[in-house]
C-alpha positions in Angstrom: 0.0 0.0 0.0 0.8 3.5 -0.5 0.2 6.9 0.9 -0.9 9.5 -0.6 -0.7 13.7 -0.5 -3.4 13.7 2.0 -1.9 10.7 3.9 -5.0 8.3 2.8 -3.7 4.7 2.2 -4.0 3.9 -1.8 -3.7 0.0 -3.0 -1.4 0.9 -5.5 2.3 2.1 -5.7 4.4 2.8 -8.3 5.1 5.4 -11.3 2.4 5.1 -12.9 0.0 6.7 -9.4 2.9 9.4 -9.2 2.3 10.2 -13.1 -1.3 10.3 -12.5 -1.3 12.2 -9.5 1.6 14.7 -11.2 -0.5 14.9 -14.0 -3.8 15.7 -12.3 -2.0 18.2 -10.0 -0.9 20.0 -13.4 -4.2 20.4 -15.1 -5.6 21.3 -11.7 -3.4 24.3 -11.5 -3.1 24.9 -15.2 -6.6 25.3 -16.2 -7.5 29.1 -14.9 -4.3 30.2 -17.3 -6.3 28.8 -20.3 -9.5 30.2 -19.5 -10.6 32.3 -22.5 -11.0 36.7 -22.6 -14.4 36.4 -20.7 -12.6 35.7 -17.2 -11.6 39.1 -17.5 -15.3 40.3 -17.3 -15.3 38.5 -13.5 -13.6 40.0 -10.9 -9.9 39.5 -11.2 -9.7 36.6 -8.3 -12.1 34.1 -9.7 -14.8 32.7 -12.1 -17.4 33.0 -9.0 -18.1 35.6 -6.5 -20.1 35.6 -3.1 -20.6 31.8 -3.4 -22.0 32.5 -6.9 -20.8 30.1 -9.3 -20.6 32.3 -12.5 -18.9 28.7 -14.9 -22.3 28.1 -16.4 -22.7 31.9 -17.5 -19.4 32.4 -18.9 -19.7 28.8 -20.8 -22.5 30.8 -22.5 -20.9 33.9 -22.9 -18.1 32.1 -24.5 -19.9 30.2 -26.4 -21.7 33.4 -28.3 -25.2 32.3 -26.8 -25.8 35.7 -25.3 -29.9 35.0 -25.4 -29.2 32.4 -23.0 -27.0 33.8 -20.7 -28.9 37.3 -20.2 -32.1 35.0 -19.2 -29.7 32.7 -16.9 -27.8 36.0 -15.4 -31.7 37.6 -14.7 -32.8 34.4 -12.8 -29.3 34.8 -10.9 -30.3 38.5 -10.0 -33.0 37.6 -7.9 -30.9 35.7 -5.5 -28.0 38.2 -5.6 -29.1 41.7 -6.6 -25.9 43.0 -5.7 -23.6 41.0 -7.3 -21.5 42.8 -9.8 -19.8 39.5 -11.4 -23.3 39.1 -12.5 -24.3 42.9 -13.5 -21.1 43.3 -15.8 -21.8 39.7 -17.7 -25.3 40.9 -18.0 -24.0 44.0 -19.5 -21.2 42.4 -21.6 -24.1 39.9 -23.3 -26.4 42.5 -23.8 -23.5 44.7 -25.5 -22.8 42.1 -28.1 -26.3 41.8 -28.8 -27.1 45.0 -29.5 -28.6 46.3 -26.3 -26.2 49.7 -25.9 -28.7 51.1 -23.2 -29.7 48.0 -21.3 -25.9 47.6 -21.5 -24.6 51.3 -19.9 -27.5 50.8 -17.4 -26.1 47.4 -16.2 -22.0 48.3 -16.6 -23.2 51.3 -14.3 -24.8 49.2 -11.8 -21.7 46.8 -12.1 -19.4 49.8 -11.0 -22.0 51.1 -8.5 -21.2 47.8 -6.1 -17.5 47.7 -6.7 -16.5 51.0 -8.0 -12.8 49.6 -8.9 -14.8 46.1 -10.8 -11.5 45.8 -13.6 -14.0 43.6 -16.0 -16.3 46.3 -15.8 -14.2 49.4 -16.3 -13.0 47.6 -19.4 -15.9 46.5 -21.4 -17.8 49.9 -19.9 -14.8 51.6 -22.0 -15.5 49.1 -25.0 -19.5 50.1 -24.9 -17.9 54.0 -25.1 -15.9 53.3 -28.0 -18.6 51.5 -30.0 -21.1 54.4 -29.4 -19.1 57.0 -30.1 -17.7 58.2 -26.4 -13.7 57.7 -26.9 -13.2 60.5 -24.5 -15.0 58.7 -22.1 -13.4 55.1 -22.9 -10.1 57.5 -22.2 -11.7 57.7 -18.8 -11.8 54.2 -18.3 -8.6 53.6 -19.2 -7.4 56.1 -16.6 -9.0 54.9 -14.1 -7.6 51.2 -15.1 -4.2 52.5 -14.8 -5.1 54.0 -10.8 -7.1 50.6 -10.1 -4.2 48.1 -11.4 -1.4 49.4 -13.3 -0.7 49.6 -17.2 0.5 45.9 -17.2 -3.0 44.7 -15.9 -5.0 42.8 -18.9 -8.2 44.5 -18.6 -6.1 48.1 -19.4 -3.6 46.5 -22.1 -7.3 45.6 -23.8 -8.9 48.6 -23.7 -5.7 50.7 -24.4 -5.1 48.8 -27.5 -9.1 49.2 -28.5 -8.5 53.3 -27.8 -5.0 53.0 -30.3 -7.1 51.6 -32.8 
């Protein structure tokens, strides 16, 4: 018998547990740096929030089926009305459907519970630029810069969306 990490007995020994185990530890820790450009809508510590698990409604948002996801994120409202994880995926679907009001309306509510939300600031920038408001998306990005640096993602986005 063997041991393992946690010190439970295992009925196998060998290289081929240790591989297993090695190569399960490696995916574990290897699979938030492959996550696609919607992570950076969460906040920048995790795909959930307040014990909300937000994996369904980015799978959606990643998978261009905004529809979906604005009806899932609603539903999710009602048990967490002040969850701004929530508020800035709302606003990030209805921006790529179209929705430019329903989308500054939800951005702002976003930024109204966490006031330095990264994911927000960003895509509230992005919403700027596509209606016309680069001055304001200038805004943003300065406020990006105070809330984490120039090197942060969610700035080197919208930076490179303002040099366009």
């Amino acid at each position: 018998m063997t041991t393992n990490w946690k010190g439970t007995k295992m009925p196998f020994s060998g290289k081929t547990p240790k591989i297993m185990m090695t190569a399960a530890m490696v995916m574990m820790f290897a699979a938030p740096m492959t996550a696609t450009s919607a992570m950076a809508m969460g906040n920048s510590s995790s795909w959930s929030s307040d014990d909300t698990d937000l994996s369904e409604v980015s799978e959606l948002v990643d998978g261009g089926k905004y529809d979906e996801a604005i009806t899932k994120i609603k539903g999710m409202l009602k048990d967490n009305p002040e969850n701004a994880d929530l508020f800035n995926y709302l606003a990030y679907s209805q921006r790529k459907t179209g929705d430019f009001d329903s989308a500054a309306q939800n951005y702002e509510r976003a930024l109204m519970i966490d006031p330095e939300h990264v994911g927000a600031l960003e895509y509230q920038g992005e919403l700027f630029l596509q209606t016309g408001k680069p001055d304001m998306a200038r805004e943003n990005l300065a406020r990006l810069k105070e809330v984490c640096g120039t090197s942060c993602e969610e700035y080197t986005e919208l930076a490179s969306k303002i040099d366009k």
